[in-house]
N, C-alpha and C positions, 0 to 999 in steps of 0.2 A: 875398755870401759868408756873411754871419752867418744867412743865412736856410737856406745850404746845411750848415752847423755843427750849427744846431740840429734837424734833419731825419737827420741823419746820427747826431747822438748820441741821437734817439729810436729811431732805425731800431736803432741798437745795445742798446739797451732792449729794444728788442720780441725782437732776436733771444734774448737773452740771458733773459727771458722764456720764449721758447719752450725754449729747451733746457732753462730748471727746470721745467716744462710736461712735457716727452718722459722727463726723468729721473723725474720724479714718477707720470707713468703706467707707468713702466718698476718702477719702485721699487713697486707699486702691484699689478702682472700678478704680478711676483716674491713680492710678500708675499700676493697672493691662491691662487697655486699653493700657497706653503709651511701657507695654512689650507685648503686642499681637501685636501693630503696628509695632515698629520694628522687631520680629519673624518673622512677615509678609513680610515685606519686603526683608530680608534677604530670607527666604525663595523663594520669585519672583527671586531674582537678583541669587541667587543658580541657580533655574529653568534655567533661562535665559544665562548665563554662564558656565553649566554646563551640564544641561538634555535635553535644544534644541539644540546643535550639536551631543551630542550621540543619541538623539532621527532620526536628521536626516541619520547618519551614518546605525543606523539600521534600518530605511526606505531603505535606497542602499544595505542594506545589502540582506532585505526581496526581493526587486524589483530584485535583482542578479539570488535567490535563485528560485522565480518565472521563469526566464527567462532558468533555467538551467531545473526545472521540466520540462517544457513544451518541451525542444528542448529532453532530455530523455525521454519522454513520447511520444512526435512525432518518434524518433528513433526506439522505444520499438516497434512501431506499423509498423515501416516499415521495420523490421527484421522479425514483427510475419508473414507478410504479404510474406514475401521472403522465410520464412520457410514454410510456407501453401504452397504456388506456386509449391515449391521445393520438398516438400511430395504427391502434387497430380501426378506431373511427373511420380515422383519416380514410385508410387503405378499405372498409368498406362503405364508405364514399364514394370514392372512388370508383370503386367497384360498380356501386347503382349508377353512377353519373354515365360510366361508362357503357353499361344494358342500355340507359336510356336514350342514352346518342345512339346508339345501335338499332334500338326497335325505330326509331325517329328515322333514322336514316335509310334502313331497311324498307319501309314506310313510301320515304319519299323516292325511295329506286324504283319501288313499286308500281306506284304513281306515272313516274318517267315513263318505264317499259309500258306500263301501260297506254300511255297517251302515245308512246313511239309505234307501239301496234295498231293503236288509232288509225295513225298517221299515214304507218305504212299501207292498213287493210285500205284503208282510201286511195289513195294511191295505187295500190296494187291492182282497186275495181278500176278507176279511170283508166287507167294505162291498159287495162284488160277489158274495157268497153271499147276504146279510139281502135285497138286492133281488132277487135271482132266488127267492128264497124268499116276499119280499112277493109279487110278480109271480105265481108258482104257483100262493097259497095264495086268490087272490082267485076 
């Protein structure tokens, strides 16, 4: 019997054990919810006081940044557009400048061959009179 005593009074230990065991995890859940609540909260009222005005600030900031791409991106395209215009000119310019030295120069080759045939048909009669005249006079 004293062996069933002492077996019985541990057995009442352990129980009794366990229920400070189950209240302390209890005690435990409950004090862990009541520090997730206020983290919680704290954490909202941070939000709320702190990261919804800088939140909106860099919404104004993004909406600025938007507004400036676009008015450079519209510019971008009205200088490419100025510059194209500017280089088609340019290159038929060029282009007449370049006819016109041509007809001009074509013109004055003209002119040269012309006056070099002058030259030469002159030439070619004297030089073709002195020998029909050597030729005769012999």
């Amino acid at each position: 019997m004293a062996n069933l005593d002492t077996t019985n009074m541990l057995l009442g230990i352990m129980a009794a054990v366990s229920v400070l065991e189950a209240l302390l995890l209890i005690g435990l859940g409950v004090g862990g919810f009541m520090v997730y609540r206020r983290v919680m909260q704290l954490v909202n009222d941070l939000e709320a006081r702190q990261i919804a005005p800088l939140r909106d600030k860099v919404d104004s900031i993004l909406l600025d940044v938007k507004t400036v791409t676009a008015r450079v991106s519209e510019q971008t395209e009205r200088v490419d557009h100025a510059i194209s215009g500017t280089i088609h000119r340019v290159d038929e310019t060029a282009d007449r400048v370049k006819g016109s030295v041509r007809d001009k120069v074509n013109q004055a080759v003209g002119v040269a061959r012309g006056i070099r045939a002058v030259i030469a048909s002159l030439m070619g009669t004297e030089s073709g009179q002195s020998a029909a005249q050597a030729a005769g006079g012999i």
